[in-house]
N, C-alpha and C positions, 0 to 999 in steps of 0.2 A: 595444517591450516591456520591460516593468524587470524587471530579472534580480536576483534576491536568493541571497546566497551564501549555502552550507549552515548552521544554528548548532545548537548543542546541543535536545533537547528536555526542558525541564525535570523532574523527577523520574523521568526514562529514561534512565540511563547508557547511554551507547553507541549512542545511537539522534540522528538530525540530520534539517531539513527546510532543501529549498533549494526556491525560488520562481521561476518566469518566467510573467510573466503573474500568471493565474490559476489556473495549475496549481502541486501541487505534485510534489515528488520525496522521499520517504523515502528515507534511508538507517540502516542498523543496524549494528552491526558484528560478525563472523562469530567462530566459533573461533578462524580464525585470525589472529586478528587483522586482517584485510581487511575490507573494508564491502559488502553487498550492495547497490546502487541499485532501489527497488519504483518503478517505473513511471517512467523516464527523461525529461524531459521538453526537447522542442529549446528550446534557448537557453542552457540549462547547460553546454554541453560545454566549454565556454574556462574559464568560473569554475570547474569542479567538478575541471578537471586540476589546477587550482594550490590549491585547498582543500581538495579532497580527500586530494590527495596528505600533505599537513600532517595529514589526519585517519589516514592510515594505508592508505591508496589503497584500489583498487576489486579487488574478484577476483569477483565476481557481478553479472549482472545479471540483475534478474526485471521481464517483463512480466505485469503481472498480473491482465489479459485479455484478450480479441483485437481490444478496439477501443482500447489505449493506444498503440499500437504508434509512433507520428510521430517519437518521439525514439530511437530502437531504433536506426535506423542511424547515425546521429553519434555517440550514446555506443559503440557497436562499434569504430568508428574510435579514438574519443578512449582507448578501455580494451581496446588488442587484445589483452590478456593475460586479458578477465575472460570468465569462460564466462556464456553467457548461455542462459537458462532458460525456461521455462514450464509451464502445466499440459496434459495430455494434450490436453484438448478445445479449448484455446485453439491449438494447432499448426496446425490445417490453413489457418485464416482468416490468422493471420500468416506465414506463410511464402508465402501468394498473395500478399499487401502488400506482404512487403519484401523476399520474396527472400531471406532471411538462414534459418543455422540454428541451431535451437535444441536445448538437450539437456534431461532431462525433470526431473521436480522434487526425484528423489532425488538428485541432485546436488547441490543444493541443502541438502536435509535432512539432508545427511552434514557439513556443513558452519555448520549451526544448533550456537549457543551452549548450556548446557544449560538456560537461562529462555526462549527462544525454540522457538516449534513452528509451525506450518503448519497455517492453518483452510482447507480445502474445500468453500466452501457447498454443499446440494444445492440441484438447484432451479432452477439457471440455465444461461442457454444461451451465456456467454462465454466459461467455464472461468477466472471470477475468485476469485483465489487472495485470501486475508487470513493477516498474520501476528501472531503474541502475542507481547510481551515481556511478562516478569513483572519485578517487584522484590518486595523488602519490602512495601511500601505499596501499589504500584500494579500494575492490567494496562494492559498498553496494549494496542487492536488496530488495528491497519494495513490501513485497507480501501481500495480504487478507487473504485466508484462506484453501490456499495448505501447506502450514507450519507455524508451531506455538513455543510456548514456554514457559516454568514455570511463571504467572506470580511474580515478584520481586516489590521493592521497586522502584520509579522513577530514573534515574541515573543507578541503577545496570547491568551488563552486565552479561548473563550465557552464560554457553560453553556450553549446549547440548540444540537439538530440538525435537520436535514432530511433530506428523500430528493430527488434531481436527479428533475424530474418524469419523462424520459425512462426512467428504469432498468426500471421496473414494465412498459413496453413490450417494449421491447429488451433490457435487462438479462435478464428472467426467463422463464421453461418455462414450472414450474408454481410459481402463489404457493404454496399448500398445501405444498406440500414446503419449500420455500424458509421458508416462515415457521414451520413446525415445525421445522426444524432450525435456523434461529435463535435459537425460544426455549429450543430444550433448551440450546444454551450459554449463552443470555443466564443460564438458571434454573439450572445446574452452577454459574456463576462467571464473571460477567459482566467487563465492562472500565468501567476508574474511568476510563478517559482513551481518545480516537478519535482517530485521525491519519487524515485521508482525503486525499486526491488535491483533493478540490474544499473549499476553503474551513480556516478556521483549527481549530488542535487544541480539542476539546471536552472539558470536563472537567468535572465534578459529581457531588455524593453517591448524586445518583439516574438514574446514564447507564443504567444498566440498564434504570430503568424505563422512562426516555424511550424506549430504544429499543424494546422490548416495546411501548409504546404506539402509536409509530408505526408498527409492523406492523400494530396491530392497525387502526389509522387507513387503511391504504392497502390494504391485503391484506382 
């Protein structure tokens, strides 16, 4: 498995992805200066203690919903000092898995920077969390695996997305909910830039509407 070590994500201060496989790993970095890790993934734990640490170490970790869970207990190990997190309806499937506990999302959200917030989709039956970073310029959102992407080389940026054909099954309740409460954000202020879990960051003038369309394409 090639393991690629954390690197900046371009026009997001403070924001980094690392690769094993074909997964990825977000990390953001918190008020306090610490970094939270979105969705851990096994094979980082040796790279991410000695790069990470250079980045300003770990005090968080979020699973960010109850089916990412594989890399949960290595990163435990490798960051016993970080509290590790999740969303209310994401607890009961993870703690059958791994045995480990977790504490809930305000922990978390007391601990978000003041351009970061915590999206809760409705609509689904994971309790998969997404998170916002703002700049100047840009939003970016932080999803798992409601939208995806070609994977590319590290670095590279693609302009179009996709949905993991699985999510629409397993991922979701009811689409109806789920896809109205995605376009009311997409239609508030959508995200110039996607960092997902499956495939490379996407980014373009019209992600919004991509996204909005592909709802409307699968739902």
């Amino acid at each position: 498995m090639t393991i690629q070590p954390f690197s900046p994500v371009s026009g997001i201060d403070g924001v980094y992805i690392g690769r094993a496989g074909k997964l990825n790993c977000i990390a953001f970095r918190l008020r306090d200066g610490g970094l939270c890790l979105y969705s851990p993934v096994t094979g980082l734990e040796t790279s991410e203690s000695h790069s990470l640490a250079k980045l300003g170490g770990v005090s968080m970790i979020l699973a960010p919903n109850h089916y990412h869970n594989r890399g949960l207990t290595g990163h435990v190990k490798a960051f016993p000092n970080a509290s590790l997190v999740c969303s209310k309806d994401a607890v009961p499937r993870l703690k059958k898995i791994t045995g480990l506990t977790f504490d809930g999302i305000d922990t978390l959200k007391s601990q978000l920077a003041d351009n970061q917030r915590i999206l809760q989709p409705e609509g689904l039956k994971t309790g998969e969390l997404w998170v916002e970073v703002r700049t100047r310029s840009e939003i970016a959102w932080i999803v798992t695996d409601a939208f995806s992407a070609k994977l590319h080389s590290p670095g590279v940026y693609v302009e179009a997305l996709n949905m993991l054909g699985t999510f629409p099954r397993y991922g979701v309740k009811d689409a109806s909910v789920f896809k109205d409460w995605a376009n009311t954000q997409l239609s508030t202020d959508g995200p110039t830039i996607l960092l997902s879990c499956h495939g490379s960051p996407v980014t373009a003038p019209d992600l919004d509407a991509q996204l909005i369309s592909l709802l409307e394409d699968v739902f």
